[in-house]
TIMARKE-862885 format. One line per 10 residues: number of its first residue (from 1); their letters; for each residue x, y, z of C-alpha. Coordinates in pm, whole numbers, plus 50000, padded with zeros to 5 digits. Each point is the difference from the previous one (the first is absolute). Layout:
REM residues N
NUM = A = X Y Z  ...
//
This chain:
REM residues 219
1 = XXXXXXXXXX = 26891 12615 15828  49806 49665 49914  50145 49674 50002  49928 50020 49590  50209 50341 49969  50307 49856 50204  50015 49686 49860  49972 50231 49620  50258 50230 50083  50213 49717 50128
11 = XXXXXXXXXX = 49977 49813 49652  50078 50304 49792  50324 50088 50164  50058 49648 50094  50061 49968 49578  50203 50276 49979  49749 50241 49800  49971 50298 50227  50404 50004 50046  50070 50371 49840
21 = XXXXXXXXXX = 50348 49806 49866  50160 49689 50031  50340 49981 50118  50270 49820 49794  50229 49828 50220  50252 49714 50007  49862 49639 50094  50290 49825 50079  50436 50006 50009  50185 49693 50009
31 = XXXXXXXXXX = 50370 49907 49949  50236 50200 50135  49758 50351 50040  49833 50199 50277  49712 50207 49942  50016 50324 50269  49908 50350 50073  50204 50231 49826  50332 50054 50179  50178 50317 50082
41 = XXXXXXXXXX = 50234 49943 49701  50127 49776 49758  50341 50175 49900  50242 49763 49877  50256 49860 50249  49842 50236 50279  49610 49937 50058  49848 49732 49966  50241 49618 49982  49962 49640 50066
51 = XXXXXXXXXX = 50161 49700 49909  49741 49783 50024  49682 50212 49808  49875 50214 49766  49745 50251 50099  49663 50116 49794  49798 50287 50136  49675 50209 49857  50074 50362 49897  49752 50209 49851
61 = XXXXXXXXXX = 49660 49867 49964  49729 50060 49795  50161 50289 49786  49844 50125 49720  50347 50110 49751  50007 50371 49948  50242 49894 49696  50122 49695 49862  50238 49795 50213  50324 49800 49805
71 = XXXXXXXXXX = 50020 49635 50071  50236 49745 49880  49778 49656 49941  49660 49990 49954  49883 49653 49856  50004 49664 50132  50354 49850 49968  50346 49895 50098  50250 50333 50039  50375 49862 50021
81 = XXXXXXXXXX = 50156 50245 49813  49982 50374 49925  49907 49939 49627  49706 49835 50187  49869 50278 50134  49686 50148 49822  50017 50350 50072  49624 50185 49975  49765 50198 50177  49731 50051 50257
91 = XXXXXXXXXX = 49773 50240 49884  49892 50292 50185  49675 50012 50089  50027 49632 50145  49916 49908 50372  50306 49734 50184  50142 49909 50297  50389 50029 50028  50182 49724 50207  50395 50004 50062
101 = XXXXXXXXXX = 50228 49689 50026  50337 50043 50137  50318 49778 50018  50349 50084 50158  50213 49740 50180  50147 50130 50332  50343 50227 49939  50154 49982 49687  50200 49650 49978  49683 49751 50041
111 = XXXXXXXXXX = 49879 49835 49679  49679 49920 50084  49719 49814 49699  49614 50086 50074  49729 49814 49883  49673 50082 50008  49646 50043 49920  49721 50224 50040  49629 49955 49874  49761 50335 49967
121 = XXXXXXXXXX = 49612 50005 49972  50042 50213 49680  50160 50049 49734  50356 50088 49957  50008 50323 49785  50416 50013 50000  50302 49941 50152  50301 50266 50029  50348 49874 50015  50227 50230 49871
131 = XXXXXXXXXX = 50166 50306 50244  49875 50275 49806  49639 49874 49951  50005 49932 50401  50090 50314 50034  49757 50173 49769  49706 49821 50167  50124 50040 50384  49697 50249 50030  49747 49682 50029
141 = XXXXXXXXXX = 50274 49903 50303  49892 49992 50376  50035 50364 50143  50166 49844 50305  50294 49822 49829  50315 50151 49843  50090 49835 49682  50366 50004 49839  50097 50233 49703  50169 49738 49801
151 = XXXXXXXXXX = 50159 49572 49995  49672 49869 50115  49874 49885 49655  50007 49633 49900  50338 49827 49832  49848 49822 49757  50108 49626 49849  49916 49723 50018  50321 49850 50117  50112 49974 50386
161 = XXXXXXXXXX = 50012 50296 50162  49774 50189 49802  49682 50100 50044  49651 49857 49806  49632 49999 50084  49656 49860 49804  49653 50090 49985  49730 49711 49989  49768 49953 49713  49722 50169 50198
171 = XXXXXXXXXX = 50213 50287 50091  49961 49970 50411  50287 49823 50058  50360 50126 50019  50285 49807 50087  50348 50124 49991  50333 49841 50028  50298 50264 50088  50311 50049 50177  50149 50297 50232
181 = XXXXXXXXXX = 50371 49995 50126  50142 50391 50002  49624 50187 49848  49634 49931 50065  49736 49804 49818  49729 50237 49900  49659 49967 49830  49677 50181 49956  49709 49849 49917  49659 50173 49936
191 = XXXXXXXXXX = 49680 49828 49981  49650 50047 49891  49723 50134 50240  49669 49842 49978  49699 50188 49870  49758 50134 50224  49650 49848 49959  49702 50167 49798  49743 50166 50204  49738 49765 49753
201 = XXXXXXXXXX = 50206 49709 50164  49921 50103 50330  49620 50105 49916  49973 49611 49815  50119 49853 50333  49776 50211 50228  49711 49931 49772  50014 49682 49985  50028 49922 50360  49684 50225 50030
211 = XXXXXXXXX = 49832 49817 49752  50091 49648 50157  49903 50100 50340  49627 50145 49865  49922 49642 49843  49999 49840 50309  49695 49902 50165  49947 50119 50315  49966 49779 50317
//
């Protein structure tokens, strides 16, 4: 392979254009919030507890939705209470990524507040709160974690000791504000997946670098 060829192919994939689909993925945590591989379980009062952090992992990535999935906010906003809550759809047919945050304080006696933040590279399609839309949507879970049957949803209020969370104008950013003593803090949130790039993209890129290195004079 030429110098020319290497230094072409290098460019192309260098900007992304021969990736067959980009991965969505979480660019930062902060607060009081560990990002993780998914854990052997997250049962309430027996998996996984800590009085110090919440815990965010990936599920399911890069699903395309065999049916439409419930979710319980949607839009940019503040969600204190559950008349917040605006309850819609995903549709099926639609390609995300599933990720899985999970709060429980150790034992059943520790009142423990989380705070914390966590910005994606997409956009966030919707948020599930509730225990029976958790539940309904525990196949886009991790296939190596067991997940309660029930008191894992979010208490939600805005006063202490209940449970809130917001979405940022530009819909990457979720923080969330909640408190565990005897149940778990849990939330779903599932995200956009980037489109793949057009073949013409790719044949642009490559044609132009052709075209660029054919103009030059030679020494």
């Amino acid at each position: 392979m030429t110098k020319f060829k290497i230094l072409a192919t290098a460019a192309v994939v260098g900007s992304g254009l021969l990736a067959p689909l980009a991965q969505a993925g979480i660019v930062s945590v902060s607060g009081t919030v560990t990002q993780i591989s998914a854990p052997p379980s997250v049962v309430v009062n027996s998996g996984l507890e800590s009085n110090t952090t919440a815990f965010i992992f990936a599920e399911q990535q890069d699903v395309t939705l065999g049916a439409a999935v419930a979710v319980n906010a949607s839009a940019p906003g503040i969600y204190n209470s559950p008349g917040s809550l605006t309850s819609g759809s995903i549709a099926a047919g639609s390609v995300v990524s599933s990720y899985y945050y999970h709060a429980d304080s150790v034992g059943t006696r520790n009142s423990v507040t989380y705070r914390s933040t966590i910005v994606f590279d997409t956009d966030i399609l919707g948020i599930i709160v509730n225990d029976n839309t958790l539940i309904a949507s525990d196949w886009l879970g991790s296939g190596t974690t067991a997940y309660g049957t029930n008191n894992r949803g979010f208490e939600m209020g805005s006063a202490p000791g209940f449970d809130s969370f917001s979405i940022s104008i530009n819909g990457r950013t979720l923080t969330i504000l909640d408190t565990t003593t005897t149940l778990s803090d849990d939330m779903r949130i599932i995200t956009a997946v980037p489109e793949p790039a057009a073949p013409w993209l790719v044949a642009a890129a490559l044609g132009g670098l052709v075209l660029t290195r054919s103009r030059r004079k030679p020494v």
